[in-house]
NUZAVEX-102187 format. One record per atom (N, C-alpha, C): x, y, z. Coordinates in nm, 2 decimals, decimal comma, always signed. Example, Ala and Ser with C-alpha at 12.3 -4.5 7.8 and 13.67 -1.06 7.14 Angstrom:
REM residues 2
- c1 | c2 | c3
- +1,32 | -0,57 | +0,78
- +1,23 | -0,45 | +0,78
- +1,32 | -0,33 | +0,78
- +1,28 | -0,22 | +0,71
- +1,37 | -0,11 | +0,71
- +1,29 | +0,00 | +0,79
REM end
This chain:
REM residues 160
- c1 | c2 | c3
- +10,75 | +4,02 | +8,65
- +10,64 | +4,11 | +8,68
- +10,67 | +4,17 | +8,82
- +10,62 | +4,30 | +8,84
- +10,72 | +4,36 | +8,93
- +10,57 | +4,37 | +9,02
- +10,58 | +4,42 | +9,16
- +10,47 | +4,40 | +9,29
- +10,37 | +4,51 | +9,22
- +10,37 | +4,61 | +9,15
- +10,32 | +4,71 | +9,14
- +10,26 | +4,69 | +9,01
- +10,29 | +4,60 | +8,94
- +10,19 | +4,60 | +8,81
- +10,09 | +4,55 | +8,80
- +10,03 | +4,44 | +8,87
- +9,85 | +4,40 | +8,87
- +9,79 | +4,48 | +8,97
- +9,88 | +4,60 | +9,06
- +9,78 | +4,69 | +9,09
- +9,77 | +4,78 | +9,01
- +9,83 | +4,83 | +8,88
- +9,87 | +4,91 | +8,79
- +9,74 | +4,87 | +8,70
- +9,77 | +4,73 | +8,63
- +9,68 | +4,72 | +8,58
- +9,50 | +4,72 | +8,58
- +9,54 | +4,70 | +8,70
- +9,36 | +4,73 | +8,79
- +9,34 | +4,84 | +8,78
- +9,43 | +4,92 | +8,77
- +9,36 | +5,09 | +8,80
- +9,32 | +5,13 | +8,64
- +9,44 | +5,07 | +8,56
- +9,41 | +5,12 | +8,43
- +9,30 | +5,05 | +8,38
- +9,26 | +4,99 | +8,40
- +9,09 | +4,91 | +8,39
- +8,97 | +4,95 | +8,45
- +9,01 | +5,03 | +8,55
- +8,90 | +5,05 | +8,66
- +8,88 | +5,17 | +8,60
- +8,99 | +5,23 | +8,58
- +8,99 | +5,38 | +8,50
- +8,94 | +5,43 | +8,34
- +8,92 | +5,28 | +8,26
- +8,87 | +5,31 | +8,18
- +8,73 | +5,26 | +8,22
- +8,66 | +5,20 | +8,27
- +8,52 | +5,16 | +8,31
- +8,46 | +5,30 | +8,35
- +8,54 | +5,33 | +8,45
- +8,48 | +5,52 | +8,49
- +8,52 | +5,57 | +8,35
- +8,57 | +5,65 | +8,31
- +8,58 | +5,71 | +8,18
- +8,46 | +5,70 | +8,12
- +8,44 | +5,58 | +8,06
- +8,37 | +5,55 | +7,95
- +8,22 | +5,53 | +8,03
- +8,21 | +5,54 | +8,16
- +8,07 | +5,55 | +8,18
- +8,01 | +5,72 | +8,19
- +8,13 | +5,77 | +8,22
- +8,14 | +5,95 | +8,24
- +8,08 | +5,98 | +8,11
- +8,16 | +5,89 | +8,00
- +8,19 | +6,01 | +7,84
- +8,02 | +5,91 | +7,82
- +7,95 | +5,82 | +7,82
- +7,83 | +5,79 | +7,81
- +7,72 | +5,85 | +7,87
- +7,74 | +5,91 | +8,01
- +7,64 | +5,97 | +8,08
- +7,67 | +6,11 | +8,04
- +7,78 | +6,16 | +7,98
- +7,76 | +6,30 | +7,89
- +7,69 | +6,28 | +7,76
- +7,70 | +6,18 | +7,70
- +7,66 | +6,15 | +7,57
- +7,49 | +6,15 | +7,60
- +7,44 | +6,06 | +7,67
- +7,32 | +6,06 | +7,69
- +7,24 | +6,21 | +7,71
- +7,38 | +6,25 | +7,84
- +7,25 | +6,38 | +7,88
- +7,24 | +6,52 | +7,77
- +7,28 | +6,50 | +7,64
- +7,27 | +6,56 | +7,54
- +7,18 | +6,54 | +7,43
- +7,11 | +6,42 | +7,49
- +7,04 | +6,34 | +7,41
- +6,91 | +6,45 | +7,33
- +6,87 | +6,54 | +7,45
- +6,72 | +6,63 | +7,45
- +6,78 | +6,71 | +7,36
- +6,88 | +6,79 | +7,39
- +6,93 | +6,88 | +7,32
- +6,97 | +6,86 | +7,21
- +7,02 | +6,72 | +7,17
- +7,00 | +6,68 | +7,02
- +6,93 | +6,68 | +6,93
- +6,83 | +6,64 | +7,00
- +6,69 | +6,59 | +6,96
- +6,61 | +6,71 | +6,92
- +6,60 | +6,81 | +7,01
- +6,53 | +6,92 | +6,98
- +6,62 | +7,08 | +6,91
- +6,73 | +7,01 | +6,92
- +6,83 | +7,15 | +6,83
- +6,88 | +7,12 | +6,71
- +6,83 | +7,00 | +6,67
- +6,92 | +6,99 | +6,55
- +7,00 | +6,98 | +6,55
- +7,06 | +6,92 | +6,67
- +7,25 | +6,92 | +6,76
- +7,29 | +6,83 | +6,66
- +7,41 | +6,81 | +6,70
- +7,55 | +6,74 | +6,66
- +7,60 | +6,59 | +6,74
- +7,67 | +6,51 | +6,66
- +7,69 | +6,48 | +6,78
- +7,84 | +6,49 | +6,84
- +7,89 | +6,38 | +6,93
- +7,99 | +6,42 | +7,03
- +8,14 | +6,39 | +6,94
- +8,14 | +6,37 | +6,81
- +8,25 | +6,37 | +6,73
- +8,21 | +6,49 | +6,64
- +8,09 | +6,55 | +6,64
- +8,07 | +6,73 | +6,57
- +8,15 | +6,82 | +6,66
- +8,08 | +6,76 | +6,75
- +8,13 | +6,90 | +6,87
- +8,29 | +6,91 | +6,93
- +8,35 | +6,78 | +6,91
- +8,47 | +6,79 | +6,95
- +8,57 | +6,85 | +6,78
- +8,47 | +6,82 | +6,69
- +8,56 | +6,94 | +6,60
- +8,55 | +7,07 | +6,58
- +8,45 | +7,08 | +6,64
- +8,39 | +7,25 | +6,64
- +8,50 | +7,29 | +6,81
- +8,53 | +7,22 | +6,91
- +8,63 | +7,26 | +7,00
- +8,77 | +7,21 | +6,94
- +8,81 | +7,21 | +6,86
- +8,94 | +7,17 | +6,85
- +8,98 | +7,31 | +6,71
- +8,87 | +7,32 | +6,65
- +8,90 | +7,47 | +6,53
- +8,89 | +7,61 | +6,61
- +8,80 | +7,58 | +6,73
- +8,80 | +7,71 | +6,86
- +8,91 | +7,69 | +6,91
- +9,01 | +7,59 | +6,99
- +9,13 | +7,59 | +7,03
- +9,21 | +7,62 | +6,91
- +9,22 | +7,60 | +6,81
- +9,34 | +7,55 | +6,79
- +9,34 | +7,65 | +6,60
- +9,22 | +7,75 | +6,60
- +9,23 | +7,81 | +6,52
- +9,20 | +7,72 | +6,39
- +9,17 | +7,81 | +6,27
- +9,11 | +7,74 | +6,15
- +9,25 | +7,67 | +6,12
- +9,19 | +7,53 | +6,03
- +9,29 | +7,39 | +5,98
- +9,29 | +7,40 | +5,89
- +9,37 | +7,28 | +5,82
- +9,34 | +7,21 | +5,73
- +9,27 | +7,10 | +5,73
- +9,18 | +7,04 | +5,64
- +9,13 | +6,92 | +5,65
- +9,21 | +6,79 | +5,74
- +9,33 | +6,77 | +5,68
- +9,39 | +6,69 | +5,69
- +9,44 | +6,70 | +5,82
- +9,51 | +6,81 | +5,88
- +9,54 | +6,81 | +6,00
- +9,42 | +6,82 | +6,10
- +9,32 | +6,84 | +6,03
- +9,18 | +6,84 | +6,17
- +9,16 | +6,69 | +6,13
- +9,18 | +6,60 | +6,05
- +9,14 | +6,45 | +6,06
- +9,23 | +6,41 | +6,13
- +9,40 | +6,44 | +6,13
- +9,46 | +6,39 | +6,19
- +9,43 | +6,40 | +6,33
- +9,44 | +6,50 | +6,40
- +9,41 | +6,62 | +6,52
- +9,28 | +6,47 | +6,58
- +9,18 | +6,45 | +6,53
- +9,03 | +6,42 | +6,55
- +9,05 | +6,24 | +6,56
- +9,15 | +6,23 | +6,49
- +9,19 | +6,07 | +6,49
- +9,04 | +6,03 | +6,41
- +9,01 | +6,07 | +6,26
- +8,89 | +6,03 | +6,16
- +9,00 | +6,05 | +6,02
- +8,92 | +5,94 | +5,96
- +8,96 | +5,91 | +5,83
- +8,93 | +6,02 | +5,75
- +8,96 | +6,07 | +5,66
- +8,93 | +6,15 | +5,53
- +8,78 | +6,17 | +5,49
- +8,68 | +6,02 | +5,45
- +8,62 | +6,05 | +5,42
- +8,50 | +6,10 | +5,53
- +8,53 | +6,05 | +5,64
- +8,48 | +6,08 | +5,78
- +8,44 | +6,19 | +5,83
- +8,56 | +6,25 | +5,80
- +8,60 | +6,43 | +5,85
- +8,50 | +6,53 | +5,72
- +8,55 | +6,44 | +5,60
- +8,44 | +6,52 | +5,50
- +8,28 | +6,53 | +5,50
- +8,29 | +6,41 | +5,57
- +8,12 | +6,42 | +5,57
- +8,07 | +6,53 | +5,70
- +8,17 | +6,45 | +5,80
- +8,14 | +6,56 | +5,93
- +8,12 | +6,69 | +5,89
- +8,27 | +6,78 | +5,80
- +8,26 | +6,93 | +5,82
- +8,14 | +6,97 | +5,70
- +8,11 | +6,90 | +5,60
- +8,01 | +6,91 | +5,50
- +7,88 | +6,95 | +5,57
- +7,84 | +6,85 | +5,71
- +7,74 | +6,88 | +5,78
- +7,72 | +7,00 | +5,87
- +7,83 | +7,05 | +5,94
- +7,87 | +7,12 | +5,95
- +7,87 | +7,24 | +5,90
- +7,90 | +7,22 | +5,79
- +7,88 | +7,39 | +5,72
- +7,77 | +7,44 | +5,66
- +7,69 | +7,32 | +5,66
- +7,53 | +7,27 | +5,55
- +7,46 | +7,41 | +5,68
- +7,48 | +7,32 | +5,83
- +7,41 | +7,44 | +5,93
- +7,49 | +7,55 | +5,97
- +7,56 | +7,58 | +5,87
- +7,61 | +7,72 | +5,91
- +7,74 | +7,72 | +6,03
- +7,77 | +7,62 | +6,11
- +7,86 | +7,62 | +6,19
- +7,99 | +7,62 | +6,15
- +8,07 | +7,61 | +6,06
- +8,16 | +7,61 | +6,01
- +8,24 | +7,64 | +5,86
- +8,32 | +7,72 | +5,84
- +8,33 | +7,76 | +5,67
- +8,47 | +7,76 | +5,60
- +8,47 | +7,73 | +5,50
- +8,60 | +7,68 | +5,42
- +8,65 | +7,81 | +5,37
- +8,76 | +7,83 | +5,39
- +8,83 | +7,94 | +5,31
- +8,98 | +7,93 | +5,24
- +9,04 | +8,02 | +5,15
- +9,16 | +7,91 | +5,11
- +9,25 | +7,97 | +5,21
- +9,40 | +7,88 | +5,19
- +9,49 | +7,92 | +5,28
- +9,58 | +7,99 | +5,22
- +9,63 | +8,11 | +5,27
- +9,70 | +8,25 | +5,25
- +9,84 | +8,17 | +5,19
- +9,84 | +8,10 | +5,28
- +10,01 | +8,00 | +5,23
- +10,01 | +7,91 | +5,14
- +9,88 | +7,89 | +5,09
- +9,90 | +7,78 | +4,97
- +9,72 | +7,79 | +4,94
- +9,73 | +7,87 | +4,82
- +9,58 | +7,87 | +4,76
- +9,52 | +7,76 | +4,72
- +9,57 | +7,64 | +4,70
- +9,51 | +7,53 | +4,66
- +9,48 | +7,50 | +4,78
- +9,48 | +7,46 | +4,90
- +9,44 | +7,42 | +5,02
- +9,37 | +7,47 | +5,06
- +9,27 | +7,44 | +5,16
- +9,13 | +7,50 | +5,21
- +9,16 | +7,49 | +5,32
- +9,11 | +7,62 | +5,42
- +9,12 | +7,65 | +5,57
- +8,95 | +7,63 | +5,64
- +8,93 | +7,52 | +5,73
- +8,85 | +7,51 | +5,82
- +8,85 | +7,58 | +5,91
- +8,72 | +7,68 | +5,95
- +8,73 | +7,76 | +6,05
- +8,57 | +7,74 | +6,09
- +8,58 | +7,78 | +6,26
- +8,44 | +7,79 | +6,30
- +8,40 | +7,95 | +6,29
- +8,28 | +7,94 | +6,23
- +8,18 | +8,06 | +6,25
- +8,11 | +8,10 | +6,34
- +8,08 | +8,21 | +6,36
- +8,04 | +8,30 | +6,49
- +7,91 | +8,22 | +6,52
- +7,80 | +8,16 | +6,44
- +7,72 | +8,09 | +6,47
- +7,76 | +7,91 | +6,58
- +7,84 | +7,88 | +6,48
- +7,91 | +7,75 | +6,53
- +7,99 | +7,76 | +6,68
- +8,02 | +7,92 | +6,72
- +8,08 | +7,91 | +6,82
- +7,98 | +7,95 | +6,93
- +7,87 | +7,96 | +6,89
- +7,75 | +8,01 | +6,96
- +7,69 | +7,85 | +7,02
- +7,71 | +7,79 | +6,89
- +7,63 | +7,65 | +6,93
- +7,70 | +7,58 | +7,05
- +7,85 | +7,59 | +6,99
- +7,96 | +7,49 | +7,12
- +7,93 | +7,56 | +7,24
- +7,89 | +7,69 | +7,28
- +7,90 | +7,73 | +7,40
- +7,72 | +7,69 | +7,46
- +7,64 | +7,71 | +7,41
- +7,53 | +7,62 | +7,44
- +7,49 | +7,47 | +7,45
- +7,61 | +7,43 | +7,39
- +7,64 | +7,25 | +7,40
- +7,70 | +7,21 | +7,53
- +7,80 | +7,31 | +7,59
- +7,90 | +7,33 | +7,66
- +7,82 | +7,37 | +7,83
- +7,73 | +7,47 | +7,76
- +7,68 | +7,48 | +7,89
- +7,55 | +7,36 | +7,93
- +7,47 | +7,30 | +7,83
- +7,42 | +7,20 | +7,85
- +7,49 | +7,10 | +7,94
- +7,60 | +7,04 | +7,91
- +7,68 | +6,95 | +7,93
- +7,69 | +7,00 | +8,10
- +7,72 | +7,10 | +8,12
- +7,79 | +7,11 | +8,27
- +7,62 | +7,16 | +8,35
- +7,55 | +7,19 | +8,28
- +7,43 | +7,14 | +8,35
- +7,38 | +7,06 | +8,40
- +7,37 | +6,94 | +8,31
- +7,37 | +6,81 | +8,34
- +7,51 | +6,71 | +8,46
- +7,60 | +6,81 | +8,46
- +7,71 | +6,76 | +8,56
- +7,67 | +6,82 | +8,68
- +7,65 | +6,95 | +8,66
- +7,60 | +6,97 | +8,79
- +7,47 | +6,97 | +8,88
- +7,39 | +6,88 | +8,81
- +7,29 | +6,84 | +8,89
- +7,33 | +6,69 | +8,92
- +7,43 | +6,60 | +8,85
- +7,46 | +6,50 | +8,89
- +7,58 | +6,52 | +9,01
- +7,66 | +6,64 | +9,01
- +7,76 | +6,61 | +9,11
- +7,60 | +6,70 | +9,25
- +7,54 | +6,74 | +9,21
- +7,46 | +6,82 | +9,36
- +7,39 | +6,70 | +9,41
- +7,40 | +6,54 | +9,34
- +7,32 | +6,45 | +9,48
- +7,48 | +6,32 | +9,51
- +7,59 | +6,37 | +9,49
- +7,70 | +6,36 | +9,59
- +7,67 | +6,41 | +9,72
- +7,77 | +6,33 | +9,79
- +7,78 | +6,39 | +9,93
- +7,90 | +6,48 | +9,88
- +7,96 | +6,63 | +9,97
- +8,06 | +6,71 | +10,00
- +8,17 | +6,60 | +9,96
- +8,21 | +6,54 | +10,08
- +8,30 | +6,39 | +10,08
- +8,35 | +6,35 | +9,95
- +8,24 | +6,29 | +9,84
- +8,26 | +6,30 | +9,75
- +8,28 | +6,36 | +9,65
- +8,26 | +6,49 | +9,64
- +8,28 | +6,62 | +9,55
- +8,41 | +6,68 | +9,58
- +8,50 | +6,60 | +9,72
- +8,57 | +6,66 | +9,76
- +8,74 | +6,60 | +9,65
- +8,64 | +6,43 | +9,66
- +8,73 | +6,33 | +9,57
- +8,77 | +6,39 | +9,44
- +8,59 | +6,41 | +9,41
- +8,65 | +6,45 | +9,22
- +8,75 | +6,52 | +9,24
- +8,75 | +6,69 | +9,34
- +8,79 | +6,75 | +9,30
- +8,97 | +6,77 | +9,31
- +9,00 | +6,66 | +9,39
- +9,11 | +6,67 | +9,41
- +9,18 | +6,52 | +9,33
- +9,07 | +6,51 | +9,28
- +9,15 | +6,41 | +9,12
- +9,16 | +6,47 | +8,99
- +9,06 | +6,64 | +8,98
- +9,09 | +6,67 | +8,85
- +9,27 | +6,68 | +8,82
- +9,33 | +6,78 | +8,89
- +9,46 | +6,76 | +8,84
- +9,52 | +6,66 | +8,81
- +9,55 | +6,56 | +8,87
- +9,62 | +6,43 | +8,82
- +9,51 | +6,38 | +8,68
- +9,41 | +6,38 | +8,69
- +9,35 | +6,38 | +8,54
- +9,40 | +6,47 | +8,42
- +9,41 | +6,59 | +8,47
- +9,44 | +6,63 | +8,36
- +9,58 | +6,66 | +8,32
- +9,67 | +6,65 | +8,41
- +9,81 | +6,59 | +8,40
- +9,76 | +6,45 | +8,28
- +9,73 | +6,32 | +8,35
- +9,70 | +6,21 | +8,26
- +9,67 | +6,25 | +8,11
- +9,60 | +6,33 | +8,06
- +9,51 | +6,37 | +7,98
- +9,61 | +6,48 | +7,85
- +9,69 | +6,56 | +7,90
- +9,76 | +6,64 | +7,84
- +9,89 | +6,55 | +7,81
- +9,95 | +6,41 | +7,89
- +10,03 | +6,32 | +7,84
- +10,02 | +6,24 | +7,74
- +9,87 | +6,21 | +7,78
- +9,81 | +6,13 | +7,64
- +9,77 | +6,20 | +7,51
- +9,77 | +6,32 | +7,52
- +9,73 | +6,40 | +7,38
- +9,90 | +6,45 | +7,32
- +9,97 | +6,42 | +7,43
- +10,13 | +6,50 | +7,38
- +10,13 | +6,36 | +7,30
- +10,11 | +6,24 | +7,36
- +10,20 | +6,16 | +7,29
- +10,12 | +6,12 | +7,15
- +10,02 | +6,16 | +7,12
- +9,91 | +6,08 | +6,97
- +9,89 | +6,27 | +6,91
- +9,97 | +6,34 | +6,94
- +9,97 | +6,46 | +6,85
- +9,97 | +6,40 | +6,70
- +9,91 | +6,47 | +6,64
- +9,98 | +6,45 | +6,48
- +10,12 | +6,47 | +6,48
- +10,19 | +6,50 | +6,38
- +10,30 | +6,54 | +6,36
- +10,36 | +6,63 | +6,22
- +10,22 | +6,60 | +6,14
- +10,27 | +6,66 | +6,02
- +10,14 | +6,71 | +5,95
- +10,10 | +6,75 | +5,86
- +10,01 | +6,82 | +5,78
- +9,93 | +6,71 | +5,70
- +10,01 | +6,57 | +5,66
- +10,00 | +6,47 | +5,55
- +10,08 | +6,54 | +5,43
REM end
């Protein structure tokens, strides 16, 4: 064991305790807006952002993409299209396959979800001190460096 690895591993522990209290205190502060919109929740909305990035799918590659099982992803986009946010169409390259795409409604929701969310951030980062707003801010890049390494390496790879 080399001098740098039980401080290594401290960070990567420390670092998931913060994470997971962040991705909780976003989960919560959506709670109202759930509740009174008929919202989604935070495995809806991350597939309604991943068909806005990344253009209409296939099933199978948005379950891979979403890291959900088959029947998972079917119930999800079913729900999904039940309220109009999302619609199945075939694919030009293979008519037997179906293309998941978000609808102009669906893309209306994510951006209301979206702005919710950074609402709720920014009334929590306005009772920081400066000092500390200065922290986050000069840890987003190395986060998101972290963040774009970890999505390169658990990409899908194939269609199924």
């Amino acid at each position: 064991m080399t001098e740098g690895e039980p401080r290594s591993a401290e960070l990567d522990s420390d670092l998931q305790q913060v994470l997971m209290k962040l991705w909780l205190f976003l989960r919560r502060g959506q709670s109202h807006y759930l509740k009174v919109g008929g919202g989604l929740t935070m495995s809806q909305l991350s597939i309604l952002l991943t068909l806005f990035d990344q253009g209409p799918m296939r099933l199978a590659s948005l379950a891979a993409r979403e890291r959900l099982r088959a029947p998972t992803i079917t119930v999800a986009i079913r729900r999904l299209e039940k309220l109009g946010l999302v619609e199945r169409s075939s694919d030009p390259s293979d008519h037997r396959a179906v293309l998941i795409a978000v609808t102009p409604l669906g893309l209306s929701h994510h951006r209301q979800s979206l702005a919710d969310r950074i609402a709720v951030l920014t009334a929590a980062l306005a009772t920081l001190s400066e000092e500390e707003r200065d922290a986050i801010r000069q840890s987003l890049g190395p986060l998101d460096r972290l963040a774009e390494l970890a999505d390169a390496r658990s990409a899908p790879t194939s269609d199924y």
